[in-house]
C-alpha positions in Angstrom: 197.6 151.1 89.1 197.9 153.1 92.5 194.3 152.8 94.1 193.8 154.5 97.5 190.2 154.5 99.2 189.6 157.8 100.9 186.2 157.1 102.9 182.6 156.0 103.1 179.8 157.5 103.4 176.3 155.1 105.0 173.1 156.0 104.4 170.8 154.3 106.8 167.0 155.2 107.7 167.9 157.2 110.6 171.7 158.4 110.2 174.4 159.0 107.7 178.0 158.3 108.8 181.0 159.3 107.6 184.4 157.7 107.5 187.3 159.6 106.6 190.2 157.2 106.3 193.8 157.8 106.3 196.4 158.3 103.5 198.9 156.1 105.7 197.2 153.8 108.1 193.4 153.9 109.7 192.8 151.8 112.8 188.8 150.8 113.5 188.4 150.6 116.9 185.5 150.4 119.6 183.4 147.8 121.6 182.3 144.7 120.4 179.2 145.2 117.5 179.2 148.3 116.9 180.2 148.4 113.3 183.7 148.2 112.6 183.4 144.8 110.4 180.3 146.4 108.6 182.8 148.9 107.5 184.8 146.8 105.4 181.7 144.7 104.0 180.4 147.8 103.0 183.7 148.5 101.1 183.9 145.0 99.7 179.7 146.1 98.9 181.2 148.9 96.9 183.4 147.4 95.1 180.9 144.9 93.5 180.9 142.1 96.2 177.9 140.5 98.0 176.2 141.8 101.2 176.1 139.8 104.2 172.3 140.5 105.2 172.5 140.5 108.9 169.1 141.7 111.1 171.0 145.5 111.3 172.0 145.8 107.6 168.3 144.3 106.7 166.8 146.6 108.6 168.7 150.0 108.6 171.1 149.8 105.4 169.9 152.6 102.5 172.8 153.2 100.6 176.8 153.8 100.9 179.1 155.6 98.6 183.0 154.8 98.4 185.2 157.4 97.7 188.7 156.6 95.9 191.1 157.4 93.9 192.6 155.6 90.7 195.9 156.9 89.6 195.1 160.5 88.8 191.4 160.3 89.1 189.3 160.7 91.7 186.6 158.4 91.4 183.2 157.6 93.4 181.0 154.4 93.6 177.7 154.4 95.3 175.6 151.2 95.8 172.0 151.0 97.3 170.9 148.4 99.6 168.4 146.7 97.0 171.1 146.8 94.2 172.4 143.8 93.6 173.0 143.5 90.2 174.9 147.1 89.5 177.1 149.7 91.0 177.5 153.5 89.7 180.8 155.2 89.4 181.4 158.8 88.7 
């Protein structure tokens, strides 16, 4: 099955942040702690993984939603920060 993630979208108590990724390639780039790791937990968070609880995501983490596609169907899965158990696809 052909599955290509097209972004993120992270809620936190004071911003929400979107990432638009790439059909081809995307590149994360920046200075040191400033979130490009907590981009990919978050996906791995999406996809039904656990959440490495660091002092930021404790603190500031709501929500994010992953936006994909599966084959043909375009598909999205949002997770909240106190959800451990579930995930909800639409």
């Amino acid at each position: 099955m052909n599955i290509r993630i097209r972004g993120l979208l992270a809620n936190t108590r004071r911003t929400t942040e979107r990432i638009d990724l790439s059909e081809t390639v995307t590149f994360l780039y920046g200075p040191v702690s400033t979130g490009k790791s907590t981009v990919a937990r978050l996906i791995d968070f999406c996809l039904g993984g656990d959440l490495e609880r660091t002092p930021a995501i404790q603190q500031e983490f709501v929500a994010a939603e992953l936006w994909l596609s599966l084959g043909n169907h375009d598909c999205t899965i949002e997770r909240a920060a106190d959800d451990t158990r579930s995930v909800r696809v639409t």
